[in-house]
Backbone bond lengths (Angstrom), bond angles and torsions (degrees), N, CA, C in turn:
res aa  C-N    CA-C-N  psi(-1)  N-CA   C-N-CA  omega(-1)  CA-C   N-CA-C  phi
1 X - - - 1.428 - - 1.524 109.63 -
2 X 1.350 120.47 160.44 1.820 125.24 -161.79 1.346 58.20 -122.47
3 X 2.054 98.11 -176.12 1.332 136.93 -179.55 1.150 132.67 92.07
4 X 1.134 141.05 -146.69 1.440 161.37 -171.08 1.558 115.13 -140.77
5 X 1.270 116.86 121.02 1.462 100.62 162.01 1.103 115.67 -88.42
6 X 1.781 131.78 174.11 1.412 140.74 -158.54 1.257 98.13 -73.02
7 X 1.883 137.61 -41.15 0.952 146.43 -161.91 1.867 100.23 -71.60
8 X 1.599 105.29 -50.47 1.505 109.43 -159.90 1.651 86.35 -62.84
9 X 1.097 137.48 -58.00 1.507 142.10 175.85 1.333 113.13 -45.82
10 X 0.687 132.08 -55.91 2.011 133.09 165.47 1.695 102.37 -36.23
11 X 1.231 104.03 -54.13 1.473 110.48 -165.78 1.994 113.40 -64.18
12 X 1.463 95.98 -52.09 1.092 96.93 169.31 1.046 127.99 -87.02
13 X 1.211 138.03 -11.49 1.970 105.24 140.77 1.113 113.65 -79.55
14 X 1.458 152.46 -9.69 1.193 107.68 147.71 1.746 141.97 -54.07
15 X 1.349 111.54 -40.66 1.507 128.72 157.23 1.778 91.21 -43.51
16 X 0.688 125.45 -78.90 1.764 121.28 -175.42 1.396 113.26 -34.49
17 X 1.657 114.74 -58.97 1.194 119.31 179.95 2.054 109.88 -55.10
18 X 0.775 123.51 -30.13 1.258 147.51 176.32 1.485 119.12 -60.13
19 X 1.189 104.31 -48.14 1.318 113.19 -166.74 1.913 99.52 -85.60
20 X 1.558 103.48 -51.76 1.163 121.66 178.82 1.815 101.83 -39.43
21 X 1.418 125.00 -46.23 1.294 130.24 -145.74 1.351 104.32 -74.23
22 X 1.745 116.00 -48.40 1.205 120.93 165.95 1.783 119.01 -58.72
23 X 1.073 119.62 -53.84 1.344 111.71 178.73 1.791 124.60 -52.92
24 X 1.612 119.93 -40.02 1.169 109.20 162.14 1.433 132.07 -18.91
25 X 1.916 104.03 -57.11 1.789 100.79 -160.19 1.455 85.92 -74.32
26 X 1.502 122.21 -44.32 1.750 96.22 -165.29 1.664 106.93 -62.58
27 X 0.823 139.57 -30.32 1.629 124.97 -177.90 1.285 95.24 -78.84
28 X 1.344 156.93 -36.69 1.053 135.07 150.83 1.621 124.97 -16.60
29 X 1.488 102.98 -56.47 1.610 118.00 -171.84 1.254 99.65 -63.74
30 X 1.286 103.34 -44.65 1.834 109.38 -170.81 1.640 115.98 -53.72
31 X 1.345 99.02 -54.47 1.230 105.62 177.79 1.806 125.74 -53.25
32 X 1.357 101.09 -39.67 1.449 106.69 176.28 1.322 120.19 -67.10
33 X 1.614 113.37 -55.51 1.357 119.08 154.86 1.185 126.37 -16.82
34 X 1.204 114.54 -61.19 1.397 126.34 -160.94 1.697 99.20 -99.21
35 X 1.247 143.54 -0.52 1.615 143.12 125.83 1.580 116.84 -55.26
36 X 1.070 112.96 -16.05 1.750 125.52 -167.29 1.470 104.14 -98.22
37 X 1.406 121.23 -46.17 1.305 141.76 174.63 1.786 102.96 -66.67
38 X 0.830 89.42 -34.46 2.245 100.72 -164.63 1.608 76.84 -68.56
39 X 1.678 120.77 -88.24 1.180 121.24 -165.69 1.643 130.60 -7.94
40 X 1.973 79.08 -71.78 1.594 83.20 -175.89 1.615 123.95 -74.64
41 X 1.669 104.66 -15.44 1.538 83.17 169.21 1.567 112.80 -85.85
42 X 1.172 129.88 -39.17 1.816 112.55 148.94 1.090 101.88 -4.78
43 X 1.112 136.35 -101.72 1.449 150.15 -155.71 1.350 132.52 -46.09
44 X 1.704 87.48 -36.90 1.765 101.11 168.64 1.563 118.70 -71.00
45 X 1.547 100.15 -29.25 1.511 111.05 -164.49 1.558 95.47 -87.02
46 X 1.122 124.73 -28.74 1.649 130.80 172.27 1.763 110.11 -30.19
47 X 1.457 81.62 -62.49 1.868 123.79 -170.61 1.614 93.08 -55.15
48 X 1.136 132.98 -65.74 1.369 152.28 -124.81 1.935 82.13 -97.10
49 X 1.327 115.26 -61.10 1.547 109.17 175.37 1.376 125.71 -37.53
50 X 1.653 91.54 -55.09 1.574 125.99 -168.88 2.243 85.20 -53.54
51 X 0.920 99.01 -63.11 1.630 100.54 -173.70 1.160 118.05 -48.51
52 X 1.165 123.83 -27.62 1.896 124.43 -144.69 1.730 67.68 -119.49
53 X 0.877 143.59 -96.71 1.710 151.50 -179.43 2.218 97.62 10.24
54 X 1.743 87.34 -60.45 1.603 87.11 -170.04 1.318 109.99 -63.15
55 X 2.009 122.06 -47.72 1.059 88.59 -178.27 1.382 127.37 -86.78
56 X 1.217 129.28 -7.61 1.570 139.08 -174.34 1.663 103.83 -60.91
57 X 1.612 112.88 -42.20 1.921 111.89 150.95 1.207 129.41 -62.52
58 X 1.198 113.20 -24.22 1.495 116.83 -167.49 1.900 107.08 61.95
59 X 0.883 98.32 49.79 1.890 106.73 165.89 1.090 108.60 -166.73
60 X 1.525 130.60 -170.40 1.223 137.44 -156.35 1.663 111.67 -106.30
61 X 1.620 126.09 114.27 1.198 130.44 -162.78 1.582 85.24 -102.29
62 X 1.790 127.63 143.63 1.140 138.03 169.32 1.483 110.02 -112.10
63 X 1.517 129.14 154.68 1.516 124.90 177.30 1.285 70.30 -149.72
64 X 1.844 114.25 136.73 1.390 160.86 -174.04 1.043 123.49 -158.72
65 X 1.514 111.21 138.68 1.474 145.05 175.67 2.069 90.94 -51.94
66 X 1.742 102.90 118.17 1.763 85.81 162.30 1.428 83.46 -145.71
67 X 1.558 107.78 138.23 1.243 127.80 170.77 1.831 115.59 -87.28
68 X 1.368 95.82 -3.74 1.442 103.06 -173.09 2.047 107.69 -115.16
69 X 1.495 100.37 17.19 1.614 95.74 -175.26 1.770 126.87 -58.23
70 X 1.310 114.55 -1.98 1.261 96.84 -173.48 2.005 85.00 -104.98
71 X 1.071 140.02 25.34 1.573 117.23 161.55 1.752 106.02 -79.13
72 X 1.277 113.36 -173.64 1.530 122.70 154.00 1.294 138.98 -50.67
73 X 1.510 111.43 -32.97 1.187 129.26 177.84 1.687 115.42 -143.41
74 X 1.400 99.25 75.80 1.831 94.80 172.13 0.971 156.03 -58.01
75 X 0.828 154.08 144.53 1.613 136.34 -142.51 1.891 106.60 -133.32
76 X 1.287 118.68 148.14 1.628 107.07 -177.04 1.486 87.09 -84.36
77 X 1.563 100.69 173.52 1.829 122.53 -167.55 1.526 111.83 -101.72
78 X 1.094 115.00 83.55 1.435 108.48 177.21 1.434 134.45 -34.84
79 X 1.447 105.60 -18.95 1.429 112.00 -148.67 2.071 93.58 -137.61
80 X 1.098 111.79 -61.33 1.822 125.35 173.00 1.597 89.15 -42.87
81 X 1.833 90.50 136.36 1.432 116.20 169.66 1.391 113.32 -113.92
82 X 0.966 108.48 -24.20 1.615 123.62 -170.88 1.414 114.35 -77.45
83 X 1.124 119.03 86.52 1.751 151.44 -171.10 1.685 82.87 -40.90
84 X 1.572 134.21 -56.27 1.358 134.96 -168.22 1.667 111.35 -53.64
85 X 0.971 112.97 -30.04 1.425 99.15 158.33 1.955 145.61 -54.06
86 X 1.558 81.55 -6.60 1.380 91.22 168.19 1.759 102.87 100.04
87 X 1.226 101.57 160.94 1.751 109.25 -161.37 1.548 96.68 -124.05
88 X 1.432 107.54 169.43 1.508 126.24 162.11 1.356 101.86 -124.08
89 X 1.651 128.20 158.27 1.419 140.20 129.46 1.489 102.90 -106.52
90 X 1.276 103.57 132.55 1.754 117.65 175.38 1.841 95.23 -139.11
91 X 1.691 98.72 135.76 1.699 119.69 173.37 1.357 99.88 -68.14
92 X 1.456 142.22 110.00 1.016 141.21 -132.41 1.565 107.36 -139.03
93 X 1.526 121.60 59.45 1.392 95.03 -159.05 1.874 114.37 -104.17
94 X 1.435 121.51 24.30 1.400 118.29 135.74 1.427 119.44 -72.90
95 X 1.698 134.24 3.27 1.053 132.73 -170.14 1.725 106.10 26.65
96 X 1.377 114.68 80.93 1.316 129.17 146.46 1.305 119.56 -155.14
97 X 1.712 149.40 -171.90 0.946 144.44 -121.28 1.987 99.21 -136.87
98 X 1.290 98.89 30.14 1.379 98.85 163.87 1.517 106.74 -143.43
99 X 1.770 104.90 131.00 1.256 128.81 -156.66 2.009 94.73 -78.88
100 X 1.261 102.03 -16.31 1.887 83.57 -165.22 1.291 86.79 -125.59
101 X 1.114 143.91 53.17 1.356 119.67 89.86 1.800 168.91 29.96
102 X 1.262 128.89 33.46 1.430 103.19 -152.56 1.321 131.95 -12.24
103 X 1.206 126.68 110.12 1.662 123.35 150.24 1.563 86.36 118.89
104 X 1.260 113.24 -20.59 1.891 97.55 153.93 1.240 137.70 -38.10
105 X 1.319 134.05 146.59 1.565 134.32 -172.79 1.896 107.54 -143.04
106 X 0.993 99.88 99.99 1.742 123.88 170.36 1.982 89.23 -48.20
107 X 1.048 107.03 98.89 1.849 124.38 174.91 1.316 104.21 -76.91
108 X 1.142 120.34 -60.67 1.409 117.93 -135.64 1.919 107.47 -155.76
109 X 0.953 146.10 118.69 1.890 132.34 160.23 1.328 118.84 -100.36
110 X 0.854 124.34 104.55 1.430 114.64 154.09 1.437 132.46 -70.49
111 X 1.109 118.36 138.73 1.853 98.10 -153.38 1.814 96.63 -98.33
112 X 1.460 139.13 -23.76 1.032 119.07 -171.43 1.618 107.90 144.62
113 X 1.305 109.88 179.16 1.411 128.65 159.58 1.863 110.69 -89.71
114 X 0.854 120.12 142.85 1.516 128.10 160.50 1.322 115.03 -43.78
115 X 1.596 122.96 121.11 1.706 110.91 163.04 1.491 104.67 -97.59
116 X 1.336 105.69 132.40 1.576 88.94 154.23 1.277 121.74 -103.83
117 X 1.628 132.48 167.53 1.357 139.27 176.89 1.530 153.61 -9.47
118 X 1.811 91.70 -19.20 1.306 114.93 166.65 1.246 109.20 -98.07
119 X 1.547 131.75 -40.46 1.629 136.20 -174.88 1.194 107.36 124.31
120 X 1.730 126.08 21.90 0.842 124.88 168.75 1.840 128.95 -80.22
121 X 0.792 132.06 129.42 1.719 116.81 158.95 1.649 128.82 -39.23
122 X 1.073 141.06 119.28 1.388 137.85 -156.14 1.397 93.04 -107.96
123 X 1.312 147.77 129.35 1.506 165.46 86.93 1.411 99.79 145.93
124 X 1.777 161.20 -138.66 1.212 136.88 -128.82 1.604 103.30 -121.01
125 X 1.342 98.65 149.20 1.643 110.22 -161.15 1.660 111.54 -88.92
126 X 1.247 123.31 128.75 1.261 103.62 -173.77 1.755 103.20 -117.62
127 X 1.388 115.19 162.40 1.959 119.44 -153.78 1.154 110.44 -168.12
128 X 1.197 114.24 133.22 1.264 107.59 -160.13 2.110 95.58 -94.77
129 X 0.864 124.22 138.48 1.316 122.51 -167.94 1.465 92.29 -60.00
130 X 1.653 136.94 -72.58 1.286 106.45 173.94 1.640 117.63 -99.66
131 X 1.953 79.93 136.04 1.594 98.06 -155.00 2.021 117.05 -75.33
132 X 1.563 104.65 15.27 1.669 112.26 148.90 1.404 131.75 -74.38
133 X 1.123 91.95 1.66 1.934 100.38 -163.30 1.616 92.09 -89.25
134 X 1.319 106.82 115.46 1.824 113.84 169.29 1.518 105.19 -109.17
135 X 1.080 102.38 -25.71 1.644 103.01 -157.88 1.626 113.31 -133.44
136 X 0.902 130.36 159.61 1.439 119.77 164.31 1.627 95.87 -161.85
137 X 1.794 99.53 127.71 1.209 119.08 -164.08 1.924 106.98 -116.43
138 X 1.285 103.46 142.79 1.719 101.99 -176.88 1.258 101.15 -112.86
139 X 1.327 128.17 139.95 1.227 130.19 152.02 1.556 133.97 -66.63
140 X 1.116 138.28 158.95 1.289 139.52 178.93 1.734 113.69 -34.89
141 X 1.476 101.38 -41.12 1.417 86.65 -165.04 2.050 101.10 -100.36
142 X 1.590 107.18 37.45 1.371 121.34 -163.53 1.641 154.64 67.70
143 X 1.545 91.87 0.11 1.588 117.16 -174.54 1.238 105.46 -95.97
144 X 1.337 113.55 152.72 1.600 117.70 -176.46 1.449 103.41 -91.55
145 X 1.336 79.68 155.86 1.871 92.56 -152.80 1.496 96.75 -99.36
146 X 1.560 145.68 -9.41 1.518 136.35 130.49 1.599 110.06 -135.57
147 X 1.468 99.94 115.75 1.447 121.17 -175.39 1.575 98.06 -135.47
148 X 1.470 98.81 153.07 1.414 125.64 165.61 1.907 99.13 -79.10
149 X 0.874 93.85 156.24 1.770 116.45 162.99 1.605 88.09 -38.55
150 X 1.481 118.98 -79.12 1.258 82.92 -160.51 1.653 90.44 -140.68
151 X 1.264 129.42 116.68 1.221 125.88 162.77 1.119 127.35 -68.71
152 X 1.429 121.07 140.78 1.440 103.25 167.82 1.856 105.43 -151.84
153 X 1.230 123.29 173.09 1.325 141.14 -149.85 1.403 109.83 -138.36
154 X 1.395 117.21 140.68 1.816 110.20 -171.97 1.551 91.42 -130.53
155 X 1.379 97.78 153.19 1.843 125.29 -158.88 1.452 86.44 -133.60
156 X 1.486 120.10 89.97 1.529 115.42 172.58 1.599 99.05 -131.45
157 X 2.060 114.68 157.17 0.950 122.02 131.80 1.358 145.78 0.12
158 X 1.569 103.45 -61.94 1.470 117.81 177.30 1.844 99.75 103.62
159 X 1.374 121.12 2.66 1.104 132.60 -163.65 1.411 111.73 -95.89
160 X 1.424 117.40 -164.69 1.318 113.11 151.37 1.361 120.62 -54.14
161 X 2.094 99.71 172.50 1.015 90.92 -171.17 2.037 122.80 -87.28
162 X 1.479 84.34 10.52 1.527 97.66 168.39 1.623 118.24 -93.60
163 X 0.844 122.07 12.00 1.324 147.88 169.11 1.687 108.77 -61.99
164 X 1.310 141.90 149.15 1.481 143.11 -167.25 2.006 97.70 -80.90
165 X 1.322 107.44 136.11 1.534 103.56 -159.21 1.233 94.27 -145.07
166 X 1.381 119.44 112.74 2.033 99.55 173.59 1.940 91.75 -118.30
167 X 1.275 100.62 174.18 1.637 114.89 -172.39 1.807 93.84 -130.93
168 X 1.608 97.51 122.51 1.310 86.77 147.76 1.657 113.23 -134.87
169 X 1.593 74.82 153.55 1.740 100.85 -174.19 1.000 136.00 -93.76
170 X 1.534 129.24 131.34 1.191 111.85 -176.45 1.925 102.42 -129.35
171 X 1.791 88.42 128.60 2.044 78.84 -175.81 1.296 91.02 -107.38
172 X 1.579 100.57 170.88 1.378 144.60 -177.61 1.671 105.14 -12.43
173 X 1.568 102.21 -68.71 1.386 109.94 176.91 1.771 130.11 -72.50
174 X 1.624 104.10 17.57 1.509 107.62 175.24 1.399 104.42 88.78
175 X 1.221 140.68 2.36 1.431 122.16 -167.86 1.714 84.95 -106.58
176 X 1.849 91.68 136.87 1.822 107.28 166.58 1.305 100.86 -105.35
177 X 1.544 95.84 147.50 1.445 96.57 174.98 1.984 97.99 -153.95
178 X 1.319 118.98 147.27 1.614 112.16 -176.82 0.846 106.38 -113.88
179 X 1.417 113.60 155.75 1.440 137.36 -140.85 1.593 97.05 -155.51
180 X 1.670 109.16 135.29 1.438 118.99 149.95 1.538 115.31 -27.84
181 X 1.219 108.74 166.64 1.975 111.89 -171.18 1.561 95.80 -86.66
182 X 1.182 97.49 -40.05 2.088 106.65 170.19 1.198 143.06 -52.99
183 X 1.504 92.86 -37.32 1.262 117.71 -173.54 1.585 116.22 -56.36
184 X 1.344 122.62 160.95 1.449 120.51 -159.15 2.467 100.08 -122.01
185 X 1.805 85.72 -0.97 1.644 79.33 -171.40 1.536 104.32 -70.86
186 X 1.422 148.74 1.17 1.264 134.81 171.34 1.436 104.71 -59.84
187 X 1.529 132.19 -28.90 0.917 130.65 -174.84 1.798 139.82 -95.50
């Protein structure tokens, strides 16, 4: 006789069911991770444009917090801290924090984090560790034109603090680079 008996089939989906049960949470992990990882290099590469943009013009390129990025003409957020609202790069050559301007140039949009239906943010939160930072502006020759020693920005879950966490950094001389949530190189 070919086939399966009812027993050999019982058995193996359970072994299936089994196997299946453990693998869920790790692709779970995977998946978040790798939304956590997406973020911050978004963000790094934002930074990294925003730099090469100023000096490749030779003037001052700005990237800002705008809560208003999907109109025609966006504007940075005077007041919004929450980097998840989505960014601008504007060619910036009064080097200050308004994109329209004469002789301004709309660079780049980032459109945001996902809301879903309640008003929540959907998958990892990004913040600038200090929560005054709206803007960060490069000068011609690529350095930010008012920075701390060393700024830096957190790419978390929103979870615990065992939760997947990357840092990105930005030093003195404009270069970002990401870092573990632990890690001590922002400093």
């Amino acid at each position: 006789m070919r086939g399966f008996t009812l027993i050999e089939l019982v058995v193996t989906i359970a072994i299936l069911a089994v196997v299946v049960g453990f693998a869920i949470p790790s692709i779970q992990t995977l998946v978040t991770n790798n939304r956590v990882s997406t973020l911050a290099n978004e963000f790094s590469s934002a930074l990294a444009f925003t730099r090469g943009e100023a000096v490749n013009r030779n003037m001052c390129v700005t990237m800002c917090i705008s809560t208003n990025n999907a109109l025609l003409n966006p504007t940075c957020s005077a007041a919004a801290t929450d980097w998840n609202n989505g960014w601008i790069i504007f060619a910036n050559p009064n080097c200050n924090n308004n994109p329209n301007d004469v002789g301004d140039q709309l660079l780049q949009v980032y459109p945001g984090a996902r809301i879903d239906n309640t008003g929540n943010t959907q998958g990892p939160q990004l913040s600038a560790n200090n929560n005054s930072v709206r803007s960060i502006t490069f000068s011609s020759r690529g350095v930010p034109t008012a920075i701390s020693v060393a700024d830096s920005y957190t790419v978390a879950t929103g979870g615990t603090n065992s939760s997947p966490q990357k840092t990105v950094c930005i030093d003195g001389a404009g270069r970002a680079r990401i870092a573990s949530y632990d890690s001590t190189l922002c400093q």
